[in-house]
GUNU-542835 format. One line per 10 residues: number of its first residue (from 1); for each residue x, y, z of C-alpha. Coordinates in nm, 3 decimals, m for minus. Layout:
residues N
NUM> X/Y/Z ~ ...
end
This chain:
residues 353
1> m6.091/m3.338/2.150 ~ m6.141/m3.138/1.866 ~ m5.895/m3.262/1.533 ~ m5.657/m3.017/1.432 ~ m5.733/m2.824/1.101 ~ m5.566/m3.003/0.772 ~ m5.382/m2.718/0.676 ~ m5.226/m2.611/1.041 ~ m5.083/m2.958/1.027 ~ m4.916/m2.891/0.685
11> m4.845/m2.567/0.807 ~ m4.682/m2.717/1.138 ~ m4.547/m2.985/0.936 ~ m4.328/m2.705/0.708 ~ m4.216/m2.481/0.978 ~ m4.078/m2.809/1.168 ~ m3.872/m2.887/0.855 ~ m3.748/m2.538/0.834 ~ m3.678/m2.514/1.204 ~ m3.470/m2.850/1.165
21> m3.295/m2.723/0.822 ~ m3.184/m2.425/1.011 ~ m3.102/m2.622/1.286 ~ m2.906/m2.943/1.142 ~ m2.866/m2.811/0.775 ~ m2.537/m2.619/0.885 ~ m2.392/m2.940/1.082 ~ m2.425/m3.120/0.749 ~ m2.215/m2.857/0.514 ~ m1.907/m3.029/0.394
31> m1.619/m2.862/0.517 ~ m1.326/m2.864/0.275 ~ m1.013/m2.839/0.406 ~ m0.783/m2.548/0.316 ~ m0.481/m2.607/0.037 ~ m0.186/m2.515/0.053 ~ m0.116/m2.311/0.368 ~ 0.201/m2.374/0.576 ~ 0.334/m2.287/0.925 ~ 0.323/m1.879/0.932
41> 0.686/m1.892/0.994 ~ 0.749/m2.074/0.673 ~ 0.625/m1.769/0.542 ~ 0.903/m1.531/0.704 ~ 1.033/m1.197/0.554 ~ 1.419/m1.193/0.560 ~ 1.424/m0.951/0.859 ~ 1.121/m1.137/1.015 ~ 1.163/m1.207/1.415 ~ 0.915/m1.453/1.621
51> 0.901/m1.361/1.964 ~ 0.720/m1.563/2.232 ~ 0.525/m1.357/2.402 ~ 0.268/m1.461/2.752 ~ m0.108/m1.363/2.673 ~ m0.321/m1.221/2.992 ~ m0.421/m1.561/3.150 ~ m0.128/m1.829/3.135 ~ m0.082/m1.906/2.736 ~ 0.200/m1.816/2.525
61> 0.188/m1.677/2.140 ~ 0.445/m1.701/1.890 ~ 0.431/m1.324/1.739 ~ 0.573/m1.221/1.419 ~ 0.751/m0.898/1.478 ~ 0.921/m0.651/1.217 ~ 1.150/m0.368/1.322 ~ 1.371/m0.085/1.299 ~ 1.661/m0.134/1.287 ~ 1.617/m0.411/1.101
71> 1.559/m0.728/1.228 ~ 1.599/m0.637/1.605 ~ 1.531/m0.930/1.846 ~ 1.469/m0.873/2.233 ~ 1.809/m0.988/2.299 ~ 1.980/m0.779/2.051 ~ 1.768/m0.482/2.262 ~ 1.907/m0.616/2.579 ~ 2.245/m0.557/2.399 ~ 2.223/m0.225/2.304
81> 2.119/m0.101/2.617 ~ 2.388/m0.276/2.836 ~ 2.598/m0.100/2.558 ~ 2.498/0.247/2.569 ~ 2.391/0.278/2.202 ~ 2.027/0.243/2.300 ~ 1.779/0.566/2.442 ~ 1.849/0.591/2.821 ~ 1.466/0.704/2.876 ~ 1.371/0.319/2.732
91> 1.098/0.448/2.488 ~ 1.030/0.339/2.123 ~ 0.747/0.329/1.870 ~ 0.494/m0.006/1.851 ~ 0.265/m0.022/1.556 ~ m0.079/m0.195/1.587 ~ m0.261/m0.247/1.219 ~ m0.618/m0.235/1.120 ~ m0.829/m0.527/1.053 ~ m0.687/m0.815/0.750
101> m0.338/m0.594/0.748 ~ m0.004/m0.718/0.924 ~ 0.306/m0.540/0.974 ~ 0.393/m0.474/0.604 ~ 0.146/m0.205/0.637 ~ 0.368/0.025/0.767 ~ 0.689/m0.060/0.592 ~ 0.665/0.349/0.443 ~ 0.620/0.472/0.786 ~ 0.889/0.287/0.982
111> 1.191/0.510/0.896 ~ 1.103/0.858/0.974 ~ 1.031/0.717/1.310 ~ 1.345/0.529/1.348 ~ 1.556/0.794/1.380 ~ 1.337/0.858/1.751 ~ 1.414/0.528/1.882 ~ 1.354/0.205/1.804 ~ 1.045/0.085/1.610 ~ 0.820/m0.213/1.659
121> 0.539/m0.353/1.432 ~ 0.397/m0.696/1.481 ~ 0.100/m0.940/1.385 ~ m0.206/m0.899/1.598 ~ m0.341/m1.247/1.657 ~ m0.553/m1.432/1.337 ~ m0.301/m1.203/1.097 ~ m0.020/m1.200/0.931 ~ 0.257/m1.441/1.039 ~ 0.148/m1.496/1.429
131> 0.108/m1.779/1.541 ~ m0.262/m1.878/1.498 ~ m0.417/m2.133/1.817 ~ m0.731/m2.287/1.804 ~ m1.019/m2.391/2.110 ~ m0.845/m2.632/2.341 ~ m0.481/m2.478/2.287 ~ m0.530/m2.186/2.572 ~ m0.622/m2.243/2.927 ~ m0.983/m2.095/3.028
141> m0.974/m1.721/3.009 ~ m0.650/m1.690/2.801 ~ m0.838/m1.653/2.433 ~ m0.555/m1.445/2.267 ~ m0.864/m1.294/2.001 ~ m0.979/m1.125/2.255 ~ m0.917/m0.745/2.318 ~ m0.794/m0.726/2.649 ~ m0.557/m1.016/2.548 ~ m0.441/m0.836/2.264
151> m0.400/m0.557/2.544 ~ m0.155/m0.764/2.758 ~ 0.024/m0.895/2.433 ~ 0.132/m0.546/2.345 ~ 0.278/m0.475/2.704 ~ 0.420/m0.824/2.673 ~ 0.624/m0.712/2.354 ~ 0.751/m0.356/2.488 ~ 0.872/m0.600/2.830 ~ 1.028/m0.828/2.603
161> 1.214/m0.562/2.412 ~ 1.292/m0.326/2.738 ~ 1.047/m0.042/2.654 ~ 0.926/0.140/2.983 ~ 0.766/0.392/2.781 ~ 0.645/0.379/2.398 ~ 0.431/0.602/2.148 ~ 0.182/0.384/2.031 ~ 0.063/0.413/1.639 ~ m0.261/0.276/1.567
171> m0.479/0.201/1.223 ~ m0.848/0.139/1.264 ~ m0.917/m0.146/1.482 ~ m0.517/m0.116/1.596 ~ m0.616/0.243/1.665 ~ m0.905/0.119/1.875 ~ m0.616/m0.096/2.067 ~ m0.382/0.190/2.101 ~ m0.638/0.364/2.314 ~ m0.729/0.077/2.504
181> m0.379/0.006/2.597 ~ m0.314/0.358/2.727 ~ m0.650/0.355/2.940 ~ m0.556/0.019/3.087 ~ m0.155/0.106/3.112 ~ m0.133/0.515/3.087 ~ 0.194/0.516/3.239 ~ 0.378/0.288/2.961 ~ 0.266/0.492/2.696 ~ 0.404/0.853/2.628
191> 0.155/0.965/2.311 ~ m0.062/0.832/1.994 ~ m0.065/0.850/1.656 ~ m0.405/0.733/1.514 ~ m0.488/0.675/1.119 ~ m0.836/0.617/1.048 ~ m0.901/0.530/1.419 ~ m1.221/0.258/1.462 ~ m1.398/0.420/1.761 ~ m1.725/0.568/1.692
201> m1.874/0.257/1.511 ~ m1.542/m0.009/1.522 ~ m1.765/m0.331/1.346 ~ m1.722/m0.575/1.673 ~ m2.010/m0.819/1.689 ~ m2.317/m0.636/1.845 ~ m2.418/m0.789/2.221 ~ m2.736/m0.977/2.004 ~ m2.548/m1.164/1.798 ~ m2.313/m1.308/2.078
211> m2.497/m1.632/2.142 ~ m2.584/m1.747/1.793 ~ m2.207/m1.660/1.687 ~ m2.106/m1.921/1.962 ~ m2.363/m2.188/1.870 ~ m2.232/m2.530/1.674 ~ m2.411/m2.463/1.369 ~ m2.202/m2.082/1.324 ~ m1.894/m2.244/1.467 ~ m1.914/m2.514/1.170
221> m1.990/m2.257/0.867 ~ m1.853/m1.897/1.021 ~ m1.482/m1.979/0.848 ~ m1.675/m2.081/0.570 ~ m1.807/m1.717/0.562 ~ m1.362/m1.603/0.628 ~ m1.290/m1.741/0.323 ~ m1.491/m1.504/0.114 ~ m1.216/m1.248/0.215 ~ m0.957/m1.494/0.035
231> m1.175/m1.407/m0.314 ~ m1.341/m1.135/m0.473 ~ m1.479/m1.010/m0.158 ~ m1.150/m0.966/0.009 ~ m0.986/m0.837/m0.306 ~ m1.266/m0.579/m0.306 ~ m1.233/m0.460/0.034 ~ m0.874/m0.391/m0.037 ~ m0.966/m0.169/m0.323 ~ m1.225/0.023/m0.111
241> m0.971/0.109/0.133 ~ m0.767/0.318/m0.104 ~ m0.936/0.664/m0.306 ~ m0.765/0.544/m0.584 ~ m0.672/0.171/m0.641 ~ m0.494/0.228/m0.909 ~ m0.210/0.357/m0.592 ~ m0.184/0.015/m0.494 ~ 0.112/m0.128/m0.443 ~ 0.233/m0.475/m0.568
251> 0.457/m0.492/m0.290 ~ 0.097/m0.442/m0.020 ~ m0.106/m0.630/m0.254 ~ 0.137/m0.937/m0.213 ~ 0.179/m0.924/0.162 ~ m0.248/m0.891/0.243 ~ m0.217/m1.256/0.008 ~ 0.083/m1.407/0.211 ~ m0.140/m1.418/0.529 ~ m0.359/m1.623/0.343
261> m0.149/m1.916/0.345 ~ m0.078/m1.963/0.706 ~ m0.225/m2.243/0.833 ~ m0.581/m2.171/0.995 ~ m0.634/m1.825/0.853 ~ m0.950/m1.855/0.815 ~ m1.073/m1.989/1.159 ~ m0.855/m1.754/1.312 ~ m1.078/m1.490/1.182 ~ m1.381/m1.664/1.255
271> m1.232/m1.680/1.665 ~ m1.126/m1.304/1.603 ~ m1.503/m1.230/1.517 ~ m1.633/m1.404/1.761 ~ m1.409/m1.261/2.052 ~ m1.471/m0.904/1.911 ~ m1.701/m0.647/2.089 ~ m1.829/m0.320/1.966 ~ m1.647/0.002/2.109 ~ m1.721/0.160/2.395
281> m1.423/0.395/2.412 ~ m1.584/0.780/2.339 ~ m1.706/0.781/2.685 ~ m1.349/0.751/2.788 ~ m1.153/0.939/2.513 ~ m1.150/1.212/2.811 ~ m0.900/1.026/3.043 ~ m0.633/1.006/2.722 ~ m0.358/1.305/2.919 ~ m0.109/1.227/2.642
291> m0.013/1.400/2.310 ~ m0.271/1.244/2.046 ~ m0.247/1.265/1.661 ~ m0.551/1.170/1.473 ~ m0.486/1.155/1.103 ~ m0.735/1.077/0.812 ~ m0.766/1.049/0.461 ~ m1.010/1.314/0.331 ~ m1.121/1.051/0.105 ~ m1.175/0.774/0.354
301> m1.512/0.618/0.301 ~ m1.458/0.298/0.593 ~ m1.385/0.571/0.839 ~ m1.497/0.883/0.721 ~ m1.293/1.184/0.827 ~ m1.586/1.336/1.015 ~ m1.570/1.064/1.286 ~ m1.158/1.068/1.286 ~ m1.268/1.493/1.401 ~ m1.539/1.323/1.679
311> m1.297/1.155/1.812 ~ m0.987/1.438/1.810 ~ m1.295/1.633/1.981 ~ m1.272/1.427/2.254 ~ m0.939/1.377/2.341 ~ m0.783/1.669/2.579 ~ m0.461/1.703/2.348 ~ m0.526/1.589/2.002 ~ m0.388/1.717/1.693 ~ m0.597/1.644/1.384
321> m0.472/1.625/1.025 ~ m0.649/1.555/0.733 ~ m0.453/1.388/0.440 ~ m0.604/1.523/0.048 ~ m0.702/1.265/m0.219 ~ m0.677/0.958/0.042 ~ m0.847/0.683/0.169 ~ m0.872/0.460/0.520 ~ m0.487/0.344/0.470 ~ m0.326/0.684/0.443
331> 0.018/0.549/0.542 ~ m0.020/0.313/0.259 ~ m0.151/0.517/m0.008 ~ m0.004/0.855/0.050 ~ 0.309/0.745/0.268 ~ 0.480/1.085/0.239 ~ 0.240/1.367/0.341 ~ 0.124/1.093/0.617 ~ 0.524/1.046/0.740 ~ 0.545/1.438/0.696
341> 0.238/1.491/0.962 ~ 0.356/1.221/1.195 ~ 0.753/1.385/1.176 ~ 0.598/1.767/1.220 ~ 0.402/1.636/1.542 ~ 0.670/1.438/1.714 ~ 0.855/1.778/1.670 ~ 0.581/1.999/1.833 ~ 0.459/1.785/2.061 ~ 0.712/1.539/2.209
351> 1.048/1.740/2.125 ~ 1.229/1.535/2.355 ~ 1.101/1.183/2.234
end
């Protein structure tokens, strides 16, 4: 037998201690726990609702809902409607935010639709103030990260609160779910309103990196890797979102933060990255029969306006409008020429809304 070479038995040697560092080095990280986080409804606005909704597969969520009118619950819906002093036709507004936002987002925004019926923003799961469950609190198949859960959970609010019908108003990834809900459900949805829309490259984990996100080693360290969006990182991101930081308001700055200390935030994320997918919705965009606004900030450098126009190119009745000197949160940053644009094309195109 003839004796392996000296040095391919250092070499060997090395790449078996690297191979085991990569392999065991993660399982030994120290994991501190998080300090200072609470229940998410500890955290409540004074008009905040929780409404238990069912997610696609047998689970239910806890979801942190904010309204107009104010503080509407699905009883106080039921209510109105057995009363008369709610629409007849059963339709209303539901707003889905981007990605690290919650329903503060579109506190600007919420009025001038109001006055069309009644208005629903809540939590997507792993933000905000919803409830945030871990492995080994859902059944098999009922991961509430997931995007066709987060499908069912919007139908499951708009049962809760009576709406047959509803105009759906999406930002980024939540514009990503509007569109998804109306392919799945096209007759409970009656048009869209889409900011910034996440469609032609929407960040979900690429079909590579699926396995290795799911291994022990990036289960143990990926909410490690969340909790850079609690620092500087996360801080920055916010900044890049707007064409002027300086716009930023206190009032947004202080509810991204609140998230942060709900229990779990930051393995929420880590499920909500690992459940994510990239898009696949351009191929579709052509089955979309409803009214569509797409509106972008000129300025937006997450979403730049020239994919917000691929994507109005695509849909059989979009409207496109651009908003000047903004960013990727246009509702946020330039809330009154965004609320103008939204206002002119509920007039034009749904008249009777």
């Amino acid at each position: 037998m003839t004796a392996v070479p000296f040095r391919i038995k250092v070499t060997l040697i090395v790449l078996g201690v690297f191979a085991l560092l990569i392999l065991v080095g993660p399982l030994l990280v120290p994991v501190p726990a998080l300090s200072g986080t609470v229940p998410p409804a500890e955290l409540a606005y004074p008009d905040s609702v929780f409404v238990d909704l069912s997610v696609p597969g047998g689970s239910s969520l806890r979801v942190h809902v904010q309204s107009e009118p104010s503080a509407l619950t699905p009883a106080d819906a039921a209510a109105a409607r057995e009363g008369g002093a709610a629409r007849e036709d059963g339709t209303g507004f539901v707003l889905l935010h981007g990605f690290g936002s919650q329903t503060m987002s579109w506190r600007h925004l919420m009025p001038t639709l109001a006055g069309a019926g009644p208005v629903l923003a809540f939590d997507r799961p792993a933000f905000g103030l919803t409830e945030r469950p871990m492995p080994g609190d859902w059944p098999r198949g009922a991961n509430p990260y997931t995007a066709a859960s987060q499908v069912g959970l919007t139908i499951a609010l708009m049962d809760a609160y009576g709406l047959d019908r509803a105009v759906l108003v999406g930002h980024s990834a939540g514009g990503s779910l509007a569109l998804e809900v109306a392919l799945a459900h096209p007759e409970r949805v009656a048009g869209l309103v889409l900011v910034s829309p996440a469609v032609v490259r929407g960040g979900g984990a690429p079909a590579w990196s699926r396995l290795l996100l799911q291994t022990p080693q990036m289960s143990r360290v990926g909410p490690l890797a969340m909790r850079q969006l609690g620092g500087q990182p996360g801080e920055d991101f916010l900044r890049s979102a707007y064409a002027d930081p300086s716009r930023l308001d206190p009032v947004d700055v202080a509810a991204y933060r609140l998230a942060l200390r709900a229990n779990d935030w930051d393995r929420a994320l880590w499920e909500l990255t690992k459940a994510s997918r990239e898009p696949q919705l351009l191929e579709h965009l052509g089955r979309v029969e409803v009214p569509v606004l797409v509106v972008s900030g000129a300025e937006d450098r997450i979403v730049p306006f020239e994919q917000s126009q691929q994507v109005a190119a695509r849909l059989p009745r979009a409207t496109l409008a651009s908003v000047p000197d903004c960013g990727h949160v246009a509702h946020e940053e330039c809330p009154g020429p965004t609320s103008d644009a939204v206002a002119t094309w509920l007039a034009a195109e749904l008249p009777d809304f």
